[in-house]
DSSP file (Angstrom, degrees, kcal/mol; ACC not computed):
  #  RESIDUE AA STRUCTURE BP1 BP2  ACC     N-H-->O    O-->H-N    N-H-->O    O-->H-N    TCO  KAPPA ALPHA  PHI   PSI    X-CA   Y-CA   Z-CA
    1    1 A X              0   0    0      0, 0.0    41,-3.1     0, 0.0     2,-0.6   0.000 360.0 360.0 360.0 121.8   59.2   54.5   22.3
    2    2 A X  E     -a   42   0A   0     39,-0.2   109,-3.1   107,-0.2   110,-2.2  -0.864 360.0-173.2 -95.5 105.7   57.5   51.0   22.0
    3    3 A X  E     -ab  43 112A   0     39,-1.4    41,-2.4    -2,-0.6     2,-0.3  -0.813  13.2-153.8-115.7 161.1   58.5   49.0   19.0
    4    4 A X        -     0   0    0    108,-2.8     2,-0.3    -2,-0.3   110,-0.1  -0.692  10.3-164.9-110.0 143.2   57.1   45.7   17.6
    5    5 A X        -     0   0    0     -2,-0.3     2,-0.5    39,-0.3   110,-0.1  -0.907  10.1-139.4-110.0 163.1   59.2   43.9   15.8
    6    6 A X    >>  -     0   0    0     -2,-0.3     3,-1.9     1,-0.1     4,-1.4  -0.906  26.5 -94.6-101.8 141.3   57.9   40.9   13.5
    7    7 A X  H 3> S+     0   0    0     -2,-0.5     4,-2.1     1,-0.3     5,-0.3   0.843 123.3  42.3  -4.6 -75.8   59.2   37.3   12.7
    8    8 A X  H >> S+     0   0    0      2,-0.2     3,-1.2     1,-0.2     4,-1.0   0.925 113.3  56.0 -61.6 -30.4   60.9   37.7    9.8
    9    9 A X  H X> S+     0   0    0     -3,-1.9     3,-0.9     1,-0.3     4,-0.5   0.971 107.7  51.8 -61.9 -62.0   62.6   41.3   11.3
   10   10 A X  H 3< S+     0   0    0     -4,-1.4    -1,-0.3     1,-0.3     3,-0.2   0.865 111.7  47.0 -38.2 -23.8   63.8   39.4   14.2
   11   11 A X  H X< S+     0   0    0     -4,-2.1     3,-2.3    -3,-1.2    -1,-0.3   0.614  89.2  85.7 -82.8 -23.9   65.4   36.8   11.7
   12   12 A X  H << S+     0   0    0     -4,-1.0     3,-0.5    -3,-0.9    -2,-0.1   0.424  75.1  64.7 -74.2  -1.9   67.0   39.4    9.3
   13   13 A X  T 3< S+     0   0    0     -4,-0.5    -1,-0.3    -3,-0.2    -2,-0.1   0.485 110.7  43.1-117.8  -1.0   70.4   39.9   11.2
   14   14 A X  S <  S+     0   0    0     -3,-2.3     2,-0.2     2,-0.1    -1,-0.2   0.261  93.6 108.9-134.9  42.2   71.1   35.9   10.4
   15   15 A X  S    S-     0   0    0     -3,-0.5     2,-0.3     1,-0.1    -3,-0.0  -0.482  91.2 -72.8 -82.0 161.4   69.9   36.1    6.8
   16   16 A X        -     0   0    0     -2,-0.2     3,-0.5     1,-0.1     7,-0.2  -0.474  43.5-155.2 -26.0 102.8   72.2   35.9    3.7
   17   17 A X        +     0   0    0     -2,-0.3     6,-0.2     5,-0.2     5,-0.1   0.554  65.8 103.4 -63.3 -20.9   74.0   39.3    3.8
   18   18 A X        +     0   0    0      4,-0.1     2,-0.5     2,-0.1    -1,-0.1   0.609  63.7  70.7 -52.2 -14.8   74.7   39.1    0.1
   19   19 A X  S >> S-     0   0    0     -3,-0.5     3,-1.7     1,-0.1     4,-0.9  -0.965  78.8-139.6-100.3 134.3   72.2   41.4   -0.8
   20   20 A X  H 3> S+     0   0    0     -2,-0.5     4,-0.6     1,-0.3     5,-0.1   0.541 108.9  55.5 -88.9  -8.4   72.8   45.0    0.1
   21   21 A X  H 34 S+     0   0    0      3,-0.1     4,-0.4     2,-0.1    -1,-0.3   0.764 108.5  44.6 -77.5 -28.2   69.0   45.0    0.9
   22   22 A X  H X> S+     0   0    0     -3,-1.7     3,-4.9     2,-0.2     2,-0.8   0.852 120.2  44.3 -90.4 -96.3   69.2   42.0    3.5
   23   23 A X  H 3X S+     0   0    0     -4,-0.9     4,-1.3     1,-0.4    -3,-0.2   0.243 109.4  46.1 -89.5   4.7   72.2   43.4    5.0
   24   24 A X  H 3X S+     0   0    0     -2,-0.8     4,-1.1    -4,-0.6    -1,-0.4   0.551 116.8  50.9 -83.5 -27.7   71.6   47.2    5.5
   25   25 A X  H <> S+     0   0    0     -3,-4.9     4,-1.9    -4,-0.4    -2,-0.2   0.867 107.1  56.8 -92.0 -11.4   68.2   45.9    6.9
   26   26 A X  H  X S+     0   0    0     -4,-0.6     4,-1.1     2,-0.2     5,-0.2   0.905 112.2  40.1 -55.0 -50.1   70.3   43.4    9.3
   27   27 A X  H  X S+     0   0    0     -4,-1.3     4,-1.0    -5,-0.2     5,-0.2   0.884 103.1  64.6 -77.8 -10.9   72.3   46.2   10.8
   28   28 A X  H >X S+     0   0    0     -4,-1.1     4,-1.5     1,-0.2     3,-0.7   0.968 108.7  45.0 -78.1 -38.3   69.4   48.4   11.0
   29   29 A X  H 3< S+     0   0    0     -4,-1.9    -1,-0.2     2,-0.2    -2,-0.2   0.726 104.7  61.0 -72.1 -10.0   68.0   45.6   13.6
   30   30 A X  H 3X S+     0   0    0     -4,-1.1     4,-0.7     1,-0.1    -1,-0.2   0.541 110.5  39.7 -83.3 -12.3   71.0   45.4   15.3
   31   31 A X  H <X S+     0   0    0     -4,-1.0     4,-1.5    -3,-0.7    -2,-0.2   0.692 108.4  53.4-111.5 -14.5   70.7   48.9   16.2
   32   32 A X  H  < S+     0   0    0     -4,-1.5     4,-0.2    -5,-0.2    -3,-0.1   0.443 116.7  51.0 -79.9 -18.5   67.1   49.2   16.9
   33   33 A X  H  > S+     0   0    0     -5,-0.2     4,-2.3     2,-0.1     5,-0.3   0.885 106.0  49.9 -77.9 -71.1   68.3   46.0   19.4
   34   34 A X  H  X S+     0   0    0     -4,-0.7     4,-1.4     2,-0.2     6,-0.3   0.902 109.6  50.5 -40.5 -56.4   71.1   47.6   20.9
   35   35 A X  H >X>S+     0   0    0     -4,-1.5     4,-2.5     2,-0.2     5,-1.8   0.986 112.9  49.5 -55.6 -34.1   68.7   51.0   21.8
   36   36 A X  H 345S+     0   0    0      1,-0.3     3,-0.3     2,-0.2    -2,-0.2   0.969 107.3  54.9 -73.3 -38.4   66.0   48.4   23.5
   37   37 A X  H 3<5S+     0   0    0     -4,-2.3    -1,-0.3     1,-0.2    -2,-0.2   0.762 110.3  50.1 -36.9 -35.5   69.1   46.9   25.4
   38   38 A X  H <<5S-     0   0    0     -4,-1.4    -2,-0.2    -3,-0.9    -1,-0.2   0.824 119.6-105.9 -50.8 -53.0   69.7   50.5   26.7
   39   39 A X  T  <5S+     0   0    0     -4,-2.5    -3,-0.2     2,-0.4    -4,-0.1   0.160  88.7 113.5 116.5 -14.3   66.8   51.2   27.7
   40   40 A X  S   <S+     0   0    0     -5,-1.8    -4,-0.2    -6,-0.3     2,-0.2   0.677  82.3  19.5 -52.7 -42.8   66.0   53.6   24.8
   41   41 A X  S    S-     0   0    0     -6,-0.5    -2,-0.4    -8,-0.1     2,-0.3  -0.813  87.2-121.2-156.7 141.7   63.5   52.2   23.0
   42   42 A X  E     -a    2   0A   0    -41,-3.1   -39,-1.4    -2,-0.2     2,-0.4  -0.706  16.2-140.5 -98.7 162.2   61.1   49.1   24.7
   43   43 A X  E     -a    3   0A   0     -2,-0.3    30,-0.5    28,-0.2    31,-0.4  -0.846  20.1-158.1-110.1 131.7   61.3   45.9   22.8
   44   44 A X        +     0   0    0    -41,-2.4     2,-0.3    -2,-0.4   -39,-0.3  -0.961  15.0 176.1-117.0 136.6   56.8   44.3   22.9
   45   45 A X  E     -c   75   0B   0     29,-1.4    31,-2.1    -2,-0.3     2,-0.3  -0.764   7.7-170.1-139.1 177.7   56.7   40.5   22.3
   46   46 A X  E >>  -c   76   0B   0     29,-0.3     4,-1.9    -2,-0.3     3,-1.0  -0.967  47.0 -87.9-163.3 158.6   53.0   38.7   22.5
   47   47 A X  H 3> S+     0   0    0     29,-1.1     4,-1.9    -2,-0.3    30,-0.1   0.765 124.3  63.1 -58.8 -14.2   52.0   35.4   22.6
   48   48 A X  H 3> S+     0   0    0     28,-0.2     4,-1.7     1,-0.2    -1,-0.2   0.773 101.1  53.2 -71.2 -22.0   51.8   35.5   18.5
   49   49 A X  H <4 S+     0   0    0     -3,-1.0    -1,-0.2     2,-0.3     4,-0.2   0.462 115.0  38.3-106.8 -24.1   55.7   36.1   18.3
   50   50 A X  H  X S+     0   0    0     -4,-1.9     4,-3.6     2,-0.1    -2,-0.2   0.916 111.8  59.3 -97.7 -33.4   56.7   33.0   20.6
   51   51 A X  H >< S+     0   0    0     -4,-1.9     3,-2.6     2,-0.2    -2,-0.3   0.670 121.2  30.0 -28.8-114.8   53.7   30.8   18.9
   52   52 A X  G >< S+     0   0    0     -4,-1.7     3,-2.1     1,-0.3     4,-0.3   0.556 115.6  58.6 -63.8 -26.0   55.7   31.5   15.7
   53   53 A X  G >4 S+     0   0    0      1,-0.2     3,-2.9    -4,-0.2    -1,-0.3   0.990 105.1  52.5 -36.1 -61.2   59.1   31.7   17.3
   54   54 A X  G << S+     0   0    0     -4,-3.6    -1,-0.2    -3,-2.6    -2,-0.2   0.262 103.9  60.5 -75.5  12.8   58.5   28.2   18.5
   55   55 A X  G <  S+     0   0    0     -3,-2.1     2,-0.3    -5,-0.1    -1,-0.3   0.265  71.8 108.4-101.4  -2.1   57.7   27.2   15.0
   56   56 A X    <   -     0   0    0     -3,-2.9     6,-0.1    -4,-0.3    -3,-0.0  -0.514  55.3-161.9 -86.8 126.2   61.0   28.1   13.6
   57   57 A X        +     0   0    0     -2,-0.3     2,-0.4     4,-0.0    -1,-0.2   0.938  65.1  89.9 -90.7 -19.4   62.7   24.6   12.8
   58   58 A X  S  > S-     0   0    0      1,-0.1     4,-1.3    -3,-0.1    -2,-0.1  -0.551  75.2-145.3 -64.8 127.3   66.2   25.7   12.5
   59   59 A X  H >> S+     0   0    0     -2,-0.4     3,-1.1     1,-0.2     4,-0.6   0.891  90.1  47.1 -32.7 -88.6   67.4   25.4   15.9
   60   60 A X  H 3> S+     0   0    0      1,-0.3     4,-2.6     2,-0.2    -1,-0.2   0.628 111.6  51.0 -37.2 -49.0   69.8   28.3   16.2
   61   61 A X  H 3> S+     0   0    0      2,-0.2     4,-1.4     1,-0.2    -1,-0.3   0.763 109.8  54.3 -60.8 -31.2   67.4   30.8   14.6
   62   62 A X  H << S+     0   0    0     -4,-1.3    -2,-0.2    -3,-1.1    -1,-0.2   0.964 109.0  44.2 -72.1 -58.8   64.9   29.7   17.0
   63   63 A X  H >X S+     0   0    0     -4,-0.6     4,-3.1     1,-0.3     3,-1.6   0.840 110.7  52.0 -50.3 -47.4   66.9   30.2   19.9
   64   64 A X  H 3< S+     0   0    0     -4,-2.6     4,-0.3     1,-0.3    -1,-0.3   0.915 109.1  49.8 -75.0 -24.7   68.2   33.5   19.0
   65   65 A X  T 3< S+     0   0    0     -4,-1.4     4,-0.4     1,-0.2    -1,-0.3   0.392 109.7  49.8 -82.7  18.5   64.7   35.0   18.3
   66   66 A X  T <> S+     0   0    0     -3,-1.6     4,-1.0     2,-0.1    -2,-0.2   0.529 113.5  48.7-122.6 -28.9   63.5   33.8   21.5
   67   67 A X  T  < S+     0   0    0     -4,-3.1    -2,-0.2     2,-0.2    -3,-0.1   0.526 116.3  43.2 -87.3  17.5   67.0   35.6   23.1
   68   68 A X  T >> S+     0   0    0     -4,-0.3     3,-6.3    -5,-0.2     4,-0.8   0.740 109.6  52.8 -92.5 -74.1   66.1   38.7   21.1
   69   69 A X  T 34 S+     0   0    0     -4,-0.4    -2,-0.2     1,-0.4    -3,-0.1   0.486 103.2  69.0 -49.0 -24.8   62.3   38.1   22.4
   70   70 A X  T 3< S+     0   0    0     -4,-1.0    -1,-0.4     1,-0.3    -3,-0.1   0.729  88.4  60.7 -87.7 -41.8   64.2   38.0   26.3
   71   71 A X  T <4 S+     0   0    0     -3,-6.3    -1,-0.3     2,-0.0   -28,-0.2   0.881  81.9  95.5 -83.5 -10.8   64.9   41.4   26.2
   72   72 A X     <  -     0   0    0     -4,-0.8   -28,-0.2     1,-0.1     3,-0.1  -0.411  64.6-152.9 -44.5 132.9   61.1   42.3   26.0
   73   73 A X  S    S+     0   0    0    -30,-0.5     2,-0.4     1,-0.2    -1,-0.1   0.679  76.5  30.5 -84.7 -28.6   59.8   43.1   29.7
   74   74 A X        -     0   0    0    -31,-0.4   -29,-1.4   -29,-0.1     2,-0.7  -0.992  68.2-141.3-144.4 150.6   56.4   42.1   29.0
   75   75 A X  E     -c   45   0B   0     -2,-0.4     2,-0.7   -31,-0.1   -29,-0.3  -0.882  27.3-136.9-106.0 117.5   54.3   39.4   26.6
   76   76 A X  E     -c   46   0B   0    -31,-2.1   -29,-1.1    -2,-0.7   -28,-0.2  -0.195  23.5-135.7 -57.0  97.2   51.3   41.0   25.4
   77   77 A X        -     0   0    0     -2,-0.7     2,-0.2   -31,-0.1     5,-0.2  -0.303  22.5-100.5 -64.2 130.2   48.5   38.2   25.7
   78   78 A X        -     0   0    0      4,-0.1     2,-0.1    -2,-0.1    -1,-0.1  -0.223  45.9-170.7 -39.4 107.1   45.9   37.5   22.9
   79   79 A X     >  -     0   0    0     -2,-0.2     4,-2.2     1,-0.1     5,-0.1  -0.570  37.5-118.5 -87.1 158.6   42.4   39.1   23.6
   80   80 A X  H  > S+     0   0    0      2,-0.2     4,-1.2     1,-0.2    -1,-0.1   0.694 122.7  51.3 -65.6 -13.5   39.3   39.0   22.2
   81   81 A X  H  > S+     0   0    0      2,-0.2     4,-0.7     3,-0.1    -1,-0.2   0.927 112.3  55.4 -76.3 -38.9   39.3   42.6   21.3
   82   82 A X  H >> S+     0   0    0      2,-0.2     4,-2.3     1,-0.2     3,-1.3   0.937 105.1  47.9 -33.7 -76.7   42.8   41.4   19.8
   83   83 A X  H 3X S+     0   0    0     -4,-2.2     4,-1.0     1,-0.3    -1,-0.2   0.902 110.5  57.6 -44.1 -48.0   41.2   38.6   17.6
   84   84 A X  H 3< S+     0   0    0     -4,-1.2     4,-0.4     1,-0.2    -1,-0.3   0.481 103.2  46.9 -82.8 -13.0   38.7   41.2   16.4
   85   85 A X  H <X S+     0   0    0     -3,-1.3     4,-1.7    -4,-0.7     5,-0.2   0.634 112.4  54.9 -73.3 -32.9   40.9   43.5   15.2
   86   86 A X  H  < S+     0   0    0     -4,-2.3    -2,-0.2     1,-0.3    -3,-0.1   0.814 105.4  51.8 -54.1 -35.2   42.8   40.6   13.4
   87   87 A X  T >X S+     0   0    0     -4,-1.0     4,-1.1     2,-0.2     3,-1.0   0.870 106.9  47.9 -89.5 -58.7   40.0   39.5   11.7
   88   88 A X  H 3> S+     0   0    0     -4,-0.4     4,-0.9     1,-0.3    -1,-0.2   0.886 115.6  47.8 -80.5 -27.9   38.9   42.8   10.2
   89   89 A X  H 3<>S+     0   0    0     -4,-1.7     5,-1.2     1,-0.3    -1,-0.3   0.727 104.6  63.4 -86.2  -9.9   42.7   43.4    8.9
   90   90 A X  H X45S+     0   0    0     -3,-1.0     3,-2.3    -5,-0.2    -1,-0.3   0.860 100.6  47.8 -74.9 -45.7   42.4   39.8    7.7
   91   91 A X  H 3<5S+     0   0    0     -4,-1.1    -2,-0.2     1,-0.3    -1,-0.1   0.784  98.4  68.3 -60.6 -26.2   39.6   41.0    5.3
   92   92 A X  T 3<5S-     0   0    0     -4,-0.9    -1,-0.3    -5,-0.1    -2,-0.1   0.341 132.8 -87.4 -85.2  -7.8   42.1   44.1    4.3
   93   93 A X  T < 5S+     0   0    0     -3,-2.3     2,-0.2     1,-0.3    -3,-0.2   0.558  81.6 150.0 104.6 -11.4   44.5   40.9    2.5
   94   94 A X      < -     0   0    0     -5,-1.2    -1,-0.3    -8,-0.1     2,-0.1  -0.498  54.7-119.8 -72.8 126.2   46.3   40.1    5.4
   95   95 A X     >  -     0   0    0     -2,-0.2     4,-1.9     1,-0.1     5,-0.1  -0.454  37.2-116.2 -64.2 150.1   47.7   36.5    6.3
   96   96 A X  H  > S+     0   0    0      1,-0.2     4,-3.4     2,-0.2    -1,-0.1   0.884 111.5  53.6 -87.8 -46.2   45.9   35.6    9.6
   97   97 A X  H  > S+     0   0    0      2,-0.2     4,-2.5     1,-0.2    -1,-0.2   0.932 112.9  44.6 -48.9 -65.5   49.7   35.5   11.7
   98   98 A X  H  > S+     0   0    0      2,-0.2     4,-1.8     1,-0.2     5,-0.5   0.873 110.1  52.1 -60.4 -48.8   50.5   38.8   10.4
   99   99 A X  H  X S+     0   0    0     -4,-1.9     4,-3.4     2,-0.2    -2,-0.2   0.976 106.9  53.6 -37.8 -70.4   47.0   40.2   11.2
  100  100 A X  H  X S+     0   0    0     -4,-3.4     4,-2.6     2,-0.2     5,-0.3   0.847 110.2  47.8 -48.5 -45.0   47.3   39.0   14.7
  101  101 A X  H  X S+     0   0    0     -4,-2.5     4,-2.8     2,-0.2     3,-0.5   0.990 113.2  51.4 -46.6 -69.1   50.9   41.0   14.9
  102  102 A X  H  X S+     0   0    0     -4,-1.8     4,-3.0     1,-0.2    -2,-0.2   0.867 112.7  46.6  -1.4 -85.7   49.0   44.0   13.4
  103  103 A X  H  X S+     0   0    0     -4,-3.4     4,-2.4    -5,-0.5    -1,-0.2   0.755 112.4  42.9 -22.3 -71.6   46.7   43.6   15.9
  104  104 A X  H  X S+     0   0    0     -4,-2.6     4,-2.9    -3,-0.5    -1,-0.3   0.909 114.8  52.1 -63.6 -40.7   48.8   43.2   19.1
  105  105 A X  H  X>S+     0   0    0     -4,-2.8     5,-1.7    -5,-0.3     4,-1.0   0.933 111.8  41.8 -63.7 -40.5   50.9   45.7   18.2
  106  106 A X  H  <5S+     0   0    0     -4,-3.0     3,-0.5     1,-0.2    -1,-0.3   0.882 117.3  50.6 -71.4 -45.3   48.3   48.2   17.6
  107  107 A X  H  <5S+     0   0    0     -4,-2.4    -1,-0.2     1,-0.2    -2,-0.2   0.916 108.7  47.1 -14.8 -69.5   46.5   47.0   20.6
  108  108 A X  H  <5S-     0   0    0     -4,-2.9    -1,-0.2     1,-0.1    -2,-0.2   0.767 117.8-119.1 -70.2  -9.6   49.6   47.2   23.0
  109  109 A X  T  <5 -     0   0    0     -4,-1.0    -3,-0.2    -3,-0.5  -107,-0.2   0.972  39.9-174.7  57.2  62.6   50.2   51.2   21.2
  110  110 A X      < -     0   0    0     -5,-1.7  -107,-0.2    -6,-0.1     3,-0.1  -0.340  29.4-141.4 -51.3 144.8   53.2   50.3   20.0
  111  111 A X  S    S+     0   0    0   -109,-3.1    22,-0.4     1,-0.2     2,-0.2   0.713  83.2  21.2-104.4 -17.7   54.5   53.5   18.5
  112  112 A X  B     -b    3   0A   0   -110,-2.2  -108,-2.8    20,-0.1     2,-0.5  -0.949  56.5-152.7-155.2 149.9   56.2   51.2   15.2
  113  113 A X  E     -d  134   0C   0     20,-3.1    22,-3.4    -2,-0.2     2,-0.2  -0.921  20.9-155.2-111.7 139.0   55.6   48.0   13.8
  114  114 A X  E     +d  135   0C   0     -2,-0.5    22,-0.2    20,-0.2  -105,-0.1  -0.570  24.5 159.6-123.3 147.8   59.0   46.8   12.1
  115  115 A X        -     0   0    0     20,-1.3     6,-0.2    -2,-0.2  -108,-0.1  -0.430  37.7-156.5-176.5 111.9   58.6   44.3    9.4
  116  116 A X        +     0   0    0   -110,-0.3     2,-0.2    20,-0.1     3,-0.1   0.844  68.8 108.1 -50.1 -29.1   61.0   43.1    6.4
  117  117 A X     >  -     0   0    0      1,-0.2     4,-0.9     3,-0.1     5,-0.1  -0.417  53.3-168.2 -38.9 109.4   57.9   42.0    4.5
  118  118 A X  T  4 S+     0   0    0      2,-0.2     4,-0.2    -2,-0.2    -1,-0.2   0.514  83.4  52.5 -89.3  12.6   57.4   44.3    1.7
  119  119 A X  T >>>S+     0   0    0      2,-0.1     4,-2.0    -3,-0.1     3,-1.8   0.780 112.6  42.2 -74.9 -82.2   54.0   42.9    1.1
  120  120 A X  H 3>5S+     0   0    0      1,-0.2     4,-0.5     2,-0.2    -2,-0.2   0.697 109.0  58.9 -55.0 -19.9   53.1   43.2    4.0
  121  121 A X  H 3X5S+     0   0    0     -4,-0.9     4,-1.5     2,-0.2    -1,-0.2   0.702 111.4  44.1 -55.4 -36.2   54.6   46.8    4.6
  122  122 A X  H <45S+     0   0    0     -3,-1.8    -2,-0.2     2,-0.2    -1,-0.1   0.544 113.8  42.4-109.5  -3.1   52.7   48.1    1.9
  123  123 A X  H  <5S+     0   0    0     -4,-2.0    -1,-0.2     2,-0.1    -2,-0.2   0.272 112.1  64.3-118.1   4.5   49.2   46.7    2.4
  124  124 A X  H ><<S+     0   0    0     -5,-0.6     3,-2.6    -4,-0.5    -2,-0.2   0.982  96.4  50.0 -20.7-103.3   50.0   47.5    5.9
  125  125 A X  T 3< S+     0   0    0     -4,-1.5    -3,-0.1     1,-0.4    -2,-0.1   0.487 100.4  62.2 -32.2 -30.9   50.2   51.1    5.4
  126  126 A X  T 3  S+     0   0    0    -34,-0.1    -1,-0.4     2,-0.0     2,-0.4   0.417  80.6 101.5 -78.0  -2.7   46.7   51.3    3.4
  127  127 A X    <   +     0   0    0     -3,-2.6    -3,-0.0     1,-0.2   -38,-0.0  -0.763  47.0 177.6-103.5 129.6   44.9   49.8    7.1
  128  128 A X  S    S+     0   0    0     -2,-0.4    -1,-0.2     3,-0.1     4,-0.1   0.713  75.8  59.4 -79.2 -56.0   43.5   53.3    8.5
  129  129 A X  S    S+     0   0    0      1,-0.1     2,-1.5     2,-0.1    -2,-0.1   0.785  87.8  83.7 -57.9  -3.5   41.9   51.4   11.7
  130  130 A X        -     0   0    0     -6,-0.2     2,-0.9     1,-0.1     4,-0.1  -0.614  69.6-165.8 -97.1 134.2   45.4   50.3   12.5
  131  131 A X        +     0   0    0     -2,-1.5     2,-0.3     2,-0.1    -1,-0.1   0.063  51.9 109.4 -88.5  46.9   46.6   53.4   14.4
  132  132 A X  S    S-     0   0    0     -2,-0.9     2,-0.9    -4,-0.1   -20,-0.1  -0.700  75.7-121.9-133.6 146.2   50.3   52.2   14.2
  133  133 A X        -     0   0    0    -22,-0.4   -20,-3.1    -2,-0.3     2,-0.8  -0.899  33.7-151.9-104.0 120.8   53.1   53.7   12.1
  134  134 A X  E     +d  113   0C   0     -2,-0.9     2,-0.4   -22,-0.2   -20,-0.2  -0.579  29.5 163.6 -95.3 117.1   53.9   50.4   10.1
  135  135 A X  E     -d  114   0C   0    -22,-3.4   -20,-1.3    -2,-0.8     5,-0.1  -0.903  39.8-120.9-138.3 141.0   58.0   50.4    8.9
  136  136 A X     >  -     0   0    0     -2,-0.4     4,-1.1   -22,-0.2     3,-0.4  -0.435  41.8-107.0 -66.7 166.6   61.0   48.8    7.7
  137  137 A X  H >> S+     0   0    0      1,-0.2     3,-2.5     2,-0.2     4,-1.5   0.988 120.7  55.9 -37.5 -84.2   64.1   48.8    9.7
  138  138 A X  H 3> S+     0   0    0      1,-0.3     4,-0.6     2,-0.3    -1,-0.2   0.677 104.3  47.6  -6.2 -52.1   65.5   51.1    7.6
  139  139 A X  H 3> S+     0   0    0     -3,-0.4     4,-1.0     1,-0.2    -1,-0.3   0.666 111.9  62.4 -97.4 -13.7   62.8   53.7    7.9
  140  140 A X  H << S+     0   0    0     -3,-2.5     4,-0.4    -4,-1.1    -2,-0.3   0.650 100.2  45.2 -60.4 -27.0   63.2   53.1   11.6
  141  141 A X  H  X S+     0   0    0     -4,-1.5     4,-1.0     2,-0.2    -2,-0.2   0.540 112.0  56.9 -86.5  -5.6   66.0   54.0   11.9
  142  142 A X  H  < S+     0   0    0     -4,-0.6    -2,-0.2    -5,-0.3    -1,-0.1   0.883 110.9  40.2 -35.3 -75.7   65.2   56.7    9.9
  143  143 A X  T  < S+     0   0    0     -4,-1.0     3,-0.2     1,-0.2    -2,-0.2   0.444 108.6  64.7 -88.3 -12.4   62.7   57.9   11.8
  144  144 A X  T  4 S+     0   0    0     -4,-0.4    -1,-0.2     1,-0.2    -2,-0.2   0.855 106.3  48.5 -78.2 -57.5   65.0   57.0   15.3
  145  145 A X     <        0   0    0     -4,-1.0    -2,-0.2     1,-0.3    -1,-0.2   0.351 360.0 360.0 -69.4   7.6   67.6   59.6   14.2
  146  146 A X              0   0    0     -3,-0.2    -1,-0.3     0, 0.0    -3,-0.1   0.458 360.0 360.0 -84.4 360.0   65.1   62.4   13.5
């Protein structure tokens, strides 16, 4: 099973815990980490995910999504076929960064694209051409225990 995670899920396990939504969706990436450490589940990183990794200014955050981003085996490179999928799911409402995730993910056949967004979760879901099951943490892990 190939999962994608996105920026902000890779950030979620050193958000604010005070809300029972931030911190049920923290452990649910700490266990969706732990199977791709296993061996269970493959971890997919791309050149879009260290681009915005390497944008992160808090130090620490930075570093730890780029030692999340370590257990990945391969970085998926930006194509033009890549770009051209982005671009049409950029027309769908999509911020051009998130598009490009979309994209790669859907590209690499990721079997789920993890994302905390709920914007983006839910105009997500509406993209037919992306052939991707688009999820929260939560509904991964859901869908992990089935």
């Amino acid at each position: 099973m190939k999962i994608y995670l996105d920026s902000c899920s890779l950030q979620r396990p050193l958000d604010d815990r005070s809300q029972i939504r931030i911190a049920l969706e923290a452990e649910a990436v700490l266990s969706i980490l732990a199977l791709c450490e296993t061996g269970q589940a493959e971890l997919l990183s791309s050149e879009a995910l260290i681009f915005e990794t390497q944008r992160i200014p808090n130090v620490y955050r930075r570093e730890n999504a780029f030692e999340i981003l370590s257990i990945a085996k391969n970085v998926i490179e930006i194509t033009a076929e890549i770009e051209d999928l982005a671009r049409r799911v950029m027309k769908k409402g999509i911020k051009p960064l998130d598009a490009l995730h979309l994209a790669t993910a859907t590209n690499a056949l990721a079997d789920y694209f993890c994302t905390c967004d709920s914007r983006l979760l839910k105009k997500g879901k509406n993209i037919e051409e992306l052939n991707i099951n688009i999820v929260s943490p939560l509904e991964l892990v859901e869908e992990i225990e089935r």
